[in-house]
N, C-alpha and C positions, 0 to 999 in steps of 0.2 A: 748792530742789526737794524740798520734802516730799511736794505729790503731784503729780500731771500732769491740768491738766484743759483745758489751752486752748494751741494751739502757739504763739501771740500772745506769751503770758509767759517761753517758753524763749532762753537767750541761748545765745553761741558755748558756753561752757565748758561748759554741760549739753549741746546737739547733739552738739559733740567727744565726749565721752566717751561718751552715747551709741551716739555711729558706733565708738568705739574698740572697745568692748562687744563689740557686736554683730558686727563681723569677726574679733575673738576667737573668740566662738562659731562664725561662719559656718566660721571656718578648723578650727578644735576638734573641730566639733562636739557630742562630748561633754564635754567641758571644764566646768568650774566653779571659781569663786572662794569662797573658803574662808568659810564663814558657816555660823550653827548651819541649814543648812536645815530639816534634819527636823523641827524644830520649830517651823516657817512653815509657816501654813494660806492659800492664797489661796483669796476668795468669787468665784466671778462671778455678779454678782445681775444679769440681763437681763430687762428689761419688754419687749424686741422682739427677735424672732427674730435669732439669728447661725449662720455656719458658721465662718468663717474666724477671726474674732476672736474667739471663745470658744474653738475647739479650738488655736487659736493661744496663747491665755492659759494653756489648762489644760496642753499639749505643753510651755510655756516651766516652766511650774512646776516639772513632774513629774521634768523635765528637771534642773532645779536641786535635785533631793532633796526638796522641800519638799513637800504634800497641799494638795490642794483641796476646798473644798464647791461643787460647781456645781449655781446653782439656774436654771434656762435657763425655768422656765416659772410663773412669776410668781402665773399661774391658782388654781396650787394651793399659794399660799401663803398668810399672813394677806391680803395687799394685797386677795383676792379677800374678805375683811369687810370693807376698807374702812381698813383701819392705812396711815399717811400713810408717804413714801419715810423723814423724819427718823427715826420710828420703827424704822422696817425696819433703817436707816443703825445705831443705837445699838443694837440687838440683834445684828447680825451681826458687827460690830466688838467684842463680846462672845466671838465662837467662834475670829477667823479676826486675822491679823496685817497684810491688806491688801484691798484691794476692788475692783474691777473691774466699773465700774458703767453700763451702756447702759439707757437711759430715754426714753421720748418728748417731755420737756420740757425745752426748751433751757438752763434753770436749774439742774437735776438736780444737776449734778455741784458746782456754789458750794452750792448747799443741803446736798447730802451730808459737804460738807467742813467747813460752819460746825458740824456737831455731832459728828462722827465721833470717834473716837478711834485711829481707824489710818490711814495712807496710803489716799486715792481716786485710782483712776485711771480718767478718764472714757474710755469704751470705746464710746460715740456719743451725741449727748446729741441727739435729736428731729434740727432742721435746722440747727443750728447748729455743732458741732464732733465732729475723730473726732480726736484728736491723734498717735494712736499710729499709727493707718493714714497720717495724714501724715509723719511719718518714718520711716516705712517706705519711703514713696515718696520723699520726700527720699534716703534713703541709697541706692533701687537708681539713681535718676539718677545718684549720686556714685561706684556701684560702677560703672555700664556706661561713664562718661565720665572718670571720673579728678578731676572737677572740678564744681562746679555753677554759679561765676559764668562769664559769659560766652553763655550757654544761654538756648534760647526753646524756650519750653513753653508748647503750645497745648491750654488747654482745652476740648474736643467734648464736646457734649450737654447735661444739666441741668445748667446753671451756679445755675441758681437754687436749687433747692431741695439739691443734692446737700452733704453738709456735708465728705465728704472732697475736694470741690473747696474749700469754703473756707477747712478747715484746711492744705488743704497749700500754697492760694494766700497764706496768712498767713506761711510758714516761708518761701516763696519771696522776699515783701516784704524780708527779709533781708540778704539777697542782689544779687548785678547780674546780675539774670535778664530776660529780652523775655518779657511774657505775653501771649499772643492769646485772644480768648475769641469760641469760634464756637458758633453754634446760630440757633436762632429767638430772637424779638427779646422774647416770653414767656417762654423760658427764660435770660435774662440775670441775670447777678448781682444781688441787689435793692439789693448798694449798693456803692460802689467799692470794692474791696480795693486799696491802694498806687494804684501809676498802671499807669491800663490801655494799653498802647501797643498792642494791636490789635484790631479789633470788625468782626468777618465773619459773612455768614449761610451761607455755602458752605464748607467745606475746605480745598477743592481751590486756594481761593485764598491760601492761608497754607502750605502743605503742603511748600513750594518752601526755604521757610529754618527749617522748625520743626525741632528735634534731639528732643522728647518731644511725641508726642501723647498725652493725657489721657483717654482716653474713657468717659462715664458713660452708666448707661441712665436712662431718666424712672424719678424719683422716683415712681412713680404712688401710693404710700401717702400723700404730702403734695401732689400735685396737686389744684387745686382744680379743674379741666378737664382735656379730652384735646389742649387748644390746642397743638398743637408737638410734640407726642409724637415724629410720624412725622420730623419732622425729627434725632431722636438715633443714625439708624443712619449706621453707618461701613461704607458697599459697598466691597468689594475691588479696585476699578476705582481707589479714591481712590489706593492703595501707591503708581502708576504717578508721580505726581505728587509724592511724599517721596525725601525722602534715602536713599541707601544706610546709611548709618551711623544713622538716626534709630532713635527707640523707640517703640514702639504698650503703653502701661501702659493699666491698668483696676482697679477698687479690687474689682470683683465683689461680687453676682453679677452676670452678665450674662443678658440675655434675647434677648433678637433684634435689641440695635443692634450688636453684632457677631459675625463671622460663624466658625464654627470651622472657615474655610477657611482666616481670618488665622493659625490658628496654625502652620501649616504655615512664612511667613514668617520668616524668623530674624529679624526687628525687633519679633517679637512676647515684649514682655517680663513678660507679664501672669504667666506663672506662675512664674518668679524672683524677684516683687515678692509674692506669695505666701509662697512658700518664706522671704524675708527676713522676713519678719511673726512668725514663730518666732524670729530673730536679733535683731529688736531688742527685742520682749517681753521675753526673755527678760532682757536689759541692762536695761532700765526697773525690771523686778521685782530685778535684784540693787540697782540703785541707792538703788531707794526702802527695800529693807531693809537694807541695810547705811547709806546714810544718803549722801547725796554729797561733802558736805565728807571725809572717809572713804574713801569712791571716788579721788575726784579726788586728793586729799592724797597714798593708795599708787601710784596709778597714772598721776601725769602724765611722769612721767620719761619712762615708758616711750612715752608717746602723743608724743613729741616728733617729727616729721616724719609724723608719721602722717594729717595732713590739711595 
């Protein structure tokens, strides 16, 4: 684990410690593990607007002692003459000791890392992966339920285009988890992830044994139509028909497929899965700079019953 660009490649020993990390910190807080920080610079170089994972990236840094250069608008950088991402990738790896890189082309984050010179951590790459948002969602499952195998998790809304649906449906493959994936039949996943054990175009008919609902809004920046749009909202009428114990997660933002009446709902766990985005950044950036053989080597003793 040099860098993190695909939750595909991640095995137990890096999720573990990962999770160890991060409920460190959740519990901490303020806490840090001993590393020169101050003299760690993290980039966040973003080709596409963020809120949550940029101020999440630069919070976990700042957090850790270490400075950032955050460049969030691309516009007014070379890229806007015309200088290729590789270029961009070998200059800033020049200023900064790690990079945090969201991009609209789904190769972004392999290209950035064949020439880099410092740890990449792909931080959305077009439609194809968000890895970091997926364990994040990964670990608040693990925090609200104690466990993850066992578990059905239903995905709502853009299954197609949305890529933290299929990064985190990639961490779940993992695992012995029931996936349902509901929506319109246009917004279906473009190609199997593992095995899909269930395919609804209503909810309300999955709702009965689901323990996570997923819900995303339309990609409409990678929509090539408004076919199915209307089908991504989540009405409050659906709650009636879930679990007491279930969870209602969102990767945000959100627009109008759900309603800020659900947050009133205690099953609504969207902004805990938030707040944890800070918790596990923050484990990712010690790992990748202090290095994980390293990590893991000081710290498994202590992770022993810990998952």
């Amino acid at each position: 684990m040099k860098d993190l660009i695909s939750s595909k490649r991640l095995n137990f020993n890096e999720i573990d410690l990962i999770f160890w990390l991060a409920d460190h910190y959740r519990k901490t807080r303020n806490s840090t593990f001993t590393f020169d920080n101050k003299c760690k610079i993290l980039t966040t170089l973003f080709y596409e607007p963020s809120t949550r994972t940029s101020a999440s990236f630069q919070s976990a840094m700042l957090s850790l002692g270490g400075s950032i250069i955050p460049i969030n608008e691309v516009n007014y950088s070379s890229v806007s003459k015309g200088e290729t991402l590789e270029d961009t990738i070998r200059t800033i790896g020049c200023y900064s000791d790690i990079i945090a890189l969201r991009h609209p082309d789904e190769d972004s984050s392999e290209r950035a890392v064949a020439v880099s010179s410092v740890p990449i951590i792909n931080a959305g790459s077009g439609a194809g992966e968000h890895p970091t948002q997926a364990l994040l969602d990964l670990y608040t499952i693990k925090q609200r339920f104690g466990k993850i195998n066992g578990l059905t998790v239903t995905f709502f809304g853009d299954n197609k285009y949305s890529r933290t649906v299929a990064s985190l449906a990639n961490l779940l493959e993992k695992y012995n988890v029931r996936i349902n994936w509901v929506g319109h039949p246009s917004l279906s996943p473009p190609k199997v992830i593992g095995e899909i054990d269930g395919v609804y175009e209503h909810l309300d008919k999955s709702l009965a044994d689901t323990d996570v609902v997923y819900v995303t809004r339309a990609q409409v920046e990678r929509h090539p139509s408004s076919v199915g749009r209307e089908k991504t909202h989540f009405p409050t009428s659906f709650l009636e028909y879930a679990k007491e114990d279930m969870i209602i997660m969102h990767p945000f933002p959100r627009v109008d497929e759900l309603s800020v009446e659900v947050d009133k709902d205690p099953r609504a766990w969207y902004f805990k899965q938030i707040q944890n985005g800070l918790y596990i950044r923050k484990a990712i950036l010690t790992i990748l700079l202090i290095g994980f053989e390293e990590c893991y080597t000081n710290y498994s003793s202590t992770m022993k019953g810990f998952l």
